[in-house]
C-alpha positions in Angstrom: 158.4 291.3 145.5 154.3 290.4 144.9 152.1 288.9 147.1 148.8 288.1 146.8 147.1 290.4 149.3 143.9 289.8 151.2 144.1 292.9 153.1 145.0 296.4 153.2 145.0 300.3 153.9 145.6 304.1 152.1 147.4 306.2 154.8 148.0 309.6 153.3 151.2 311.3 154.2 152.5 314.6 154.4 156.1 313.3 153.8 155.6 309.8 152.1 159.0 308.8 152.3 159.6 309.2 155.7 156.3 307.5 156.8 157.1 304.9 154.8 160.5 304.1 156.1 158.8 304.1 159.5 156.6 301.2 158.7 159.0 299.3 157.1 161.3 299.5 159.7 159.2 298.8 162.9 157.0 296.5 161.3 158.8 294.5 158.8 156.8 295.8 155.5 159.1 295.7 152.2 159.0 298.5 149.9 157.1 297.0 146.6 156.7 300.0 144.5 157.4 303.4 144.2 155.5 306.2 142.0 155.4 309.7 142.4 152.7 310.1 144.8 152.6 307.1 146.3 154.7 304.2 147.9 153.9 300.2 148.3 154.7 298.6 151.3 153.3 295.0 151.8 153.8 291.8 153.6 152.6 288.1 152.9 149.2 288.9 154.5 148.6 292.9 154.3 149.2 295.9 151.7 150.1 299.3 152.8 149.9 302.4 150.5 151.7 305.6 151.8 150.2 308.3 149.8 151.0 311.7 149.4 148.5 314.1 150.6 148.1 316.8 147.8 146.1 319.5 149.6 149.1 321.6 150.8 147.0 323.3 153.5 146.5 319.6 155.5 150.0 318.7 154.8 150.9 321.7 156.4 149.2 321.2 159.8 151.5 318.0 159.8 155.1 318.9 161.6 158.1 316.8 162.5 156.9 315.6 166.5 154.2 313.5 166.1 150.6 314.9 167.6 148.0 312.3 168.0 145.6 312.6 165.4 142.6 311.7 168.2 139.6 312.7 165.5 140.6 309.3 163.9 137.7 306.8 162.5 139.9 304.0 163.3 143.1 302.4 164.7 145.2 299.5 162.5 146.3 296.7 164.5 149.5 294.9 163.9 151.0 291.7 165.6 154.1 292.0 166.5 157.6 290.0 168.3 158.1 292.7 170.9 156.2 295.9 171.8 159.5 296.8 174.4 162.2 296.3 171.1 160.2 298.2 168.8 160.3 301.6 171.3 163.6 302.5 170.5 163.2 301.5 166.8 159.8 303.7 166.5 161.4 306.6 167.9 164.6 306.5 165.7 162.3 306.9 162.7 159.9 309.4 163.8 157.3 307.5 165.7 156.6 306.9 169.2 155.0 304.0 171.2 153.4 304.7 175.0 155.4 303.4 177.7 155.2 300.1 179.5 152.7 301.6 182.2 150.0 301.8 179.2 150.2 298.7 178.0 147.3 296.2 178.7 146.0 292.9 177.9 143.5 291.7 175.6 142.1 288.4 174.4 146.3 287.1 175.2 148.1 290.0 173.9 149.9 292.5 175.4 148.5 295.6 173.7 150.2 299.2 173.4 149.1 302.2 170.8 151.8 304.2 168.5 152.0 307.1 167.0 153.5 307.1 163.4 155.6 310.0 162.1 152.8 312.1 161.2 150.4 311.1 164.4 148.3 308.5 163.4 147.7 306.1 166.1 148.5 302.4 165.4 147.6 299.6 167.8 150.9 296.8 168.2 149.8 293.9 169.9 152.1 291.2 171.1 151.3 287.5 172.1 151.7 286.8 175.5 153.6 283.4 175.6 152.5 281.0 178.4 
């Protein structure tokens, strides 16, 4: 599948394939390509490349209960259905969202960070419906 995509990000990975799967699950990204360092997930709107880290000693601070990565530049934001749907989902595959009491609203979203597998915090934001 190819779309034409107007925006995107490089997430490196410890374990590629399992950060990966997480975002393709919870958010609805299809796998596009596969190499051997790196994995293509993408939507209409948005590109995702899951890359492996290749500095062993980062990829070994990385263990399998995500720890929020809290010197992060920045925080991806992603619309989606249900915040409350996705908790069960995220945690299946590695991930964890904050529970309903650290939710709050923004500009008519209901707004709620994540943690991927490997602790990088992701912000899911759902439209509040009048």
């Amino acid at each position: 599948m190819s779309y034409e995509a107007r925006t995107g990000a490089v997430l490196f990975a410890a374990n590629p394939d399992r950060v990966a799967a997480f975002y393709s699950v919870v958010l609805g990204l299809t796998e596009a390509n596969r190499a051997a360092d790196d994995i293509l997930l993408e939507s209409p709107g948005f590109q995702l490349v899951v890359h492996r880290i290749i500095d062993r000693g980062a990829a070994g601070q990385i263990g399998d209960t995500p720890v929020r990565r809290a010197t992060a530049a920045w925080t991806p934001v992603f619309v989606v259905s249900s915040i409350s749907r996705l908790r069960k989902v995220a945690e299946t595959h590695g991930g964890v969202i904050e529970p309903p009491d650290r939710e709050w609203s923004f500009n008519g979203f209901t707004v709620c960070d994540a943690l991927d597998p490997e602790g990088n915090v992701i912000q899911l934001r759902e439209p509040v419906v009048a």
